[in-house]
Backbone as CSV, one residue per row, in Angstrom:
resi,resn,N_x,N_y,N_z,CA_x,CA_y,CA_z,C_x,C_y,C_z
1,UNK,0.843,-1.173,0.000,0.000,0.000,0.000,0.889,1.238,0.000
2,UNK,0.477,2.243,-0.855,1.338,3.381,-0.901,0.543,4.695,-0.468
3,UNK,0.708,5.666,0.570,0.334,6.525,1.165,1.052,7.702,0.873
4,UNK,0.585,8.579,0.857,0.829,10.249,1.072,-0.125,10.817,1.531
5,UNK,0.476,11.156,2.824,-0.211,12.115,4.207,-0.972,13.299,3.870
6,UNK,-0.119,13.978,2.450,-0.406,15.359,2.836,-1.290,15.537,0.768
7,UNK,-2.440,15.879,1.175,-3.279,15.913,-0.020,-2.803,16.418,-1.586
8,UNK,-1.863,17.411,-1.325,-1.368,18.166,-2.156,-0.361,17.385,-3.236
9,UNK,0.346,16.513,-2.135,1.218,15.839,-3.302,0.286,13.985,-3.729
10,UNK,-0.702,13.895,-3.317,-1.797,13.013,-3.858,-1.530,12.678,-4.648
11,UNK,-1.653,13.333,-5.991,-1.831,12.701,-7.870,-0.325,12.768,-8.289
12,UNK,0.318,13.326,-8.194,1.778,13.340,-8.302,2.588,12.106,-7.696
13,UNK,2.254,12.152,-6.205,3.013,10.968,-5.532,2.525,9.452,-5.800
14,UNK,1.169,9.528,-6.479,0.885,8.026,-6.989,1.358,7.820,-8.873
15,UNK,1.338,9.263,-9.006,1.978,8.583,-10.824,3.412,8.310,-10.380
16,UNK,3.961,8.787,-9.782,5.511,8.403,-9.484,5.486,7.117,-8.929
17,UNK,5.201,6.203,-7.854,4.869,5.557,-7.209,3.823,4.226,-8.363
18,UNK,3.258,4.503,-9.577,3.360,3.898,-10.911,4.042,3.203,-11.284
19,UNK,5.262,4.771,-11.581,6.046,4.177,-12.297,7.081,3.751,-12.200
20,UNK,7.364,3.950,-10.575,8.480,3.382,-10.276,8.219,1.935,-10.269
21,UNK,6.947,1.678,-9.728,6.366,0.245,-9.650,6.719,-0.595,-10.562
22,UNK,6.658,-0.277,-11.568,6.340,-0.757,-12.997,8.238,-1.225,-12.959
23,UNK,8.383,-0.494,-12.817,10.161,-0.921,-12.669,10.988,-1.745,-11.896
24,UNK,10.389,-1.523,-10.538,10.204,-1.648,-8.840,9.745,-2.660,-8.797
25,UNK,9.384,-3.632,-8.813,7.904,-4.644,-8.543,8.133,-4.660,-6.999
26,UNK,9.088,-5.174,-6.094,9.552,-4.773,-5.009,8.734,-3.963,-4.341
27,UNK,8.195,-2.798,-4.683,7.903,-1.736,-4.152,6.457,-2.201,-3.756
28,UNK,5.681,-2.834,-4.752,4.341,-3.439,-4.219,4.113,-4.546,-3.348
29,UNK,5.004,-5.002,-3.262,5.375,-5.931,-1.783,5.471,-5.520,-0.330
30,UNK,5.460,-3.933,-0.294,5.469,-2.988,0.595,4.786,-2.107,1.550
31,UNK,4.600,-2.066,2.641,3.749,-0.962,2.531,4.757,0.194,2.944
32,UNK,4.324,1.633,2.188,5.179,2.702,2.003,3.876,3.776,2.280
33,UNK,4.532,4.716,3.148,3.612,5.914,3.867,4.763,7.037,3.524
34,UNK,4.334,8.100,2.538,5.164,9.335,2.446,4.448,10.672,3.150
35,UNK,5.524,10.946,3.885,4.951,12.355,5.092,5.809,13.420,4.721
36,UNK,5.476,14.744,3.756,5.668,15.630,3.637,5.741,16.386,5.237
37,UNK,7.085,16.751,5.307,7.288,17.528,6.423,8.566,18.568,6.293
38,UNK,8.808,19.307,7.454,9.734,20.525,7.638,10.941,19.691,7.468
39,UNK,12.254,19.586,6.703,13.302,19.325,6.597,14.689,20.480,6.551
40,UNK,13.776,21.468,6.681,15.205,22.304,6.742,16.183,22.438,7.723
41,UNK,15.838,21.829,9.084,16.758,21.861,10.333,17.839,20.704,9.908
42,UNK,17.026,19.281,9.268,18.050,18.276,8.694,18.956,18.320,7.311
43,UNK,18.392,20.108,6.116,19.612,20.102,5.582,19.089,18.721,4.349
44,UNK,18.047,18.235,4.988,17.963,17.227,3.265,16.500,16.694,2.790
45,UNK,16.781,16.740,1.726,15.270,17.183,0.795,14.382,15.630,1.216
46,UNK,14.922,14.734,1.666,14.329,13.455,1.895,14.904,12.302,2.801
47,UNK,14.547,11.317,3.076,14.758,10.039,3.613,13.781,9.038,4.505
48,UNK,14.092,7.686,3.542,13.625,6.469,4.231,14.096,5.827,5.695
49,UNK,13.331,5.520,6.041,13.033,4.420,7.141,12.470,3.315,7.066
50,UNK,12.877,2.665,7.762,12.438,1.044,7.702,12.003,0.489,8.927
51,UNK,10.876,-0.339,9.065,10.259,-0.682,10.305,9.873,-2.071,9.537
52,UNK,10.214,-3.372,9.508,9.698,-4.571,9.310,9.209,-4.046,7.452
53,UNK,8.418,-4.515,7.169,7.629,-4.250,6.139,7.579,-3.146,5.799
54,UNK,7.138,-2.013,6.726,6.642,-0.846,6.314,7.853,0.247,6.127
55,UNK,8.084,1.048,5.275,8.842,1.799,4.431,7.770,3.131,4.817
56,UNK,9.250,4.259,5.926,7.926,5.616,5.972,9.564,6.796,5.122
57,UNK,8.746,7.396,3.960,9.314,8.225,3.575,8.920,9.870,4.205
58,UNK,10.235,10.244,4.741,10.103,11.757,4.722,10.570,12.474,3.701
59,UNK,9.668,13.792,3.315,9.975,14.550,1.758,9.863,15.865,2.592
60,UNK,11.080,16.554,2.295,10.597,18.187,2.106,9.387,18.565,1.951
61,UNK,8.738,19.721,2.780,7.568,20.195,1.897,7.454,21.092,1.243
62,UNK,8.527,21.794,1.020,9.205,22.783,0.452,9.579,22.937,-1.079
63,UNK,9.314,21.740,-1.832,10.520,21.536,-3.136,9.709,21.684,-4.164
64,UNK,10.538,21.921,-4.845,9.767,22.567,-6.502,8.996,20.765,-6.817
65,UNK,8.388,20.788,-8.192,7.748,19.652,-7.976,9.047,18.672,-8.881
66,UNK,9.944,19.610,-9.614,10.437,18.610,-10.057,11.858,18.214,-8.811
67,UNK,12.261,18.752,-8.277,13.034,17.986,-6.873,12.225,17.174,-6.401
68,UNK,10.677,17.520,-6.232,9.737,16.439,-5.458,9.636,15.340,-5.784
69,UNK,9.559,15.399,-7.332,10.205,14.001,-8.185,11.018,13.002,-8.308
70,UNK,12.378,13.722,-7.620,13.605,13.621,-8.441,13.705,12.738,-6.679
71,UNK,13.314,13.333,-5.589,13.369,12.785,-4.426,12.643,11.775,-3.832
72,UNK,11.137,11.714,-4.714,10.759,10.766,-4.450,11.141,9.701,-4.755
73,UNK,11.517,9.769,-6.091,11.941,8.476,-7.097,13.597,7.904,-6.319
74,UNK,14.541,8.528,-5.806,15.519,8.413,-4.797,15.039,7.793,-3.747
75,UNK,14.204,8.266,-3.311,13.753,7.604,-1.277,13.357,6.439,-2.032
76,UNK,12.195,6.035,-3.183,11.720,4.850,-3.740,12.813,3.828,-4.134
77,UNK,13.893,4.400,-4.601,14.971,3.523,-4.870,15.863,2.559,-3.658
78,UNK,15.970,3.149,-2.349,16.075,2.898,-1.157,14.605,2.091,-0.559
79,UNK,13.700,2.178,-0.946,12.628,1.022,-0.583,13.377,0.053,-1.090
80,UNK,13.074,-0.391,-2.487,13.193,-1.568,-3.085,14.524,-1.821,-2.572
81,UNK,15.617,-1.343,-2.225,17.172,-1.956,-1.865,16.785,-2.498,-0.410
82,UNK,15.908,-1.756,0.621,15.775,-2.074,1.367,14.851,-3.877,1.845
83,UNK,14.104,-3.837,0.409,13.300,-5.118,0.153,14.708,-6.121,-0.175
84,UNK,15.480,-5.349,-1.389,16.456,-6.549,-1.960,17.967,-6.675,-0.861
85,UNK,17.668,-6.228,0.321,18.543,-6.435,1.157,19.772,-6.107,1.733
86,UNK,19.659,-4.786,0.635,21.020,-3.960,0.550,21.141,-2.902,1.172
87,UNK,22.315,-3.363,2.459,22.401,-2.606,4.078,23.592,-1.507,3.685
88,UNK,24.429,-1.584,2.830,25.867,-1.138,2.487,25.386,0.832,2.378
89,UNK,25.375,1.106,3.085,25.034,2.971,2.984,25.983,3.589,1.648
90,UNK,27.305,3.360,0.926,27.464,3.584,0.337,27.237,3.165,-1.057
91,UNK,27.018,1.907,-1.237,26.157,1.414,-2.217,25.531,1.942,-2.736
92,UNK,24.495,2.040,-1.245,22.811,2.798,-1.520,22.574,3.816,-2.268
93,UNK,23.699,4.750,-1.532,23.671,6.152,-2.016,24.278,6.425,-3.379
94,UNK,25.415,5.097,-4.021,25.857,5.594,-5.225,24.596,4.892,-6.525
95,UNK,24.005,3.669,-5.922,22.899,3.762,-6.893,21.856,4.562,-6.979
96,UNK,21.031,5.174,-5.968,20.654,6.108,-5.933,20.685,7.185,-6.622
97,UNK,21.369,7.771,-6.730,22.245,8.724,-6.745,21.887,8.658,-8.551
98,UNK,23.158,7.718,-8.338,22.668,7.251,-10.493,21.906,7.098,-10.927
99,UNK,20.985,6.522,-10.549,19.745,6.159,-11.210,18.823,7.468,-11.077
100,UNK,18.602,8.526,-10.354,17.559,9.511,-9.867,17.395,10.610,-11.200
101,UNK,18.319,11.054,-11.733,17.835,11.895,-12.793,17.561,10.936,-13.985
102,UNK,18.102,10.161,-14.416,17.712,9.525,-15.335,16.284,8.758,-15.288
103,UNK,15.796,8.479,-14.426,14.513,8.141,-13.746,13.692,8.919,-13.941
104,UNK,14.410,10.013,-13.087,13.124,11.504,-13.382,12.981,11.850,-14.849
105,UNK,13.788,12.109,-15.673,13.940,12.542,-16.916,13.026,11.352,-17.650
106,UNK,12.871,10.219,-17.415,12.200,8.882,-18.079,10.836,9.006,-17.648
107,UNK,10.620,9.766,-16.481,9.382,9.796,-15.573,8.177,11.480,-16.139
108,UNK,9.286,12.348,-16.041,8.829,13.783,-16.953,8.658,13.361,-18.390
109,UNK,9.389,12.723,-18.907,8.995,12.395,-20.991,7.575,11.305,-20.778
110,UNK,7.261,10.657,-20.015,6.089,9.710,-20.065,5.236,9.959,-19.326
111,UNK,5.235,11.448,-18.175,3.930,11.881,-18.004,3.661,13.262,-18.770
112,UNK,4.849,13.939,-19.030,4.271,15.577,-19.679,4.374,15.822,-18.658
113,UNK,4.901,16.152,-17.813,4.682,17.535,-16.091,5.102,18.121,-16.721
């Protein structure tokens, strides 16, 4: 099950959450709750947590929509590693990392935002 707390990012956070799926299968094995909140004291636009099953993403609430994108599809990439078992923090962050604009850019040409 995939959640977003805060109404605003609703239709946005489920076409992303699509299409990461579609890529992801992982990700529907999940349950994932995204909570738009204040991140500026932590300095970063996002991050996952892990509790058993459940995957809670924190997002900026602050970010243009295409960072909102670009971060969701990042924290989503850290679900599924977190499903496929991959604890290595630097790993994480260099696939991440790689994969996030090219994602977004694959994700903006196949919806039109």
């Amino acid at each position: 099950m995939f959640i977003i707390t805060d109404k605003r990012f609703t239709t946005l956070g489920n076409q992303i959450f699509e299409f990461m799926s579609g890529l992801y299968p992982n990700l529907a094995e999940v349950d994932i709750e995204v909570i738009p909140t204040d991140l500026t004291e932590d300095n970063v636009f996002g991050w996952t947590l892990e509790n058993n099953d459940q995957n809670e993403i924190e997002i900026h609430n602050e970010l243009t929509q295409k960072d909102f994108i670009t971060t969701l599809i990042h924290e989503l990439i850290h679900v599924d590693q977190n499903v496929r078992g991959l604890r290595d923090d630097e790993e994480r962050e260099t696939e991440a990392y790689k994969l996030e604009t090219p994602l977004t850019n694959q994700f903006l040409n196949v919806t039109n935002c």
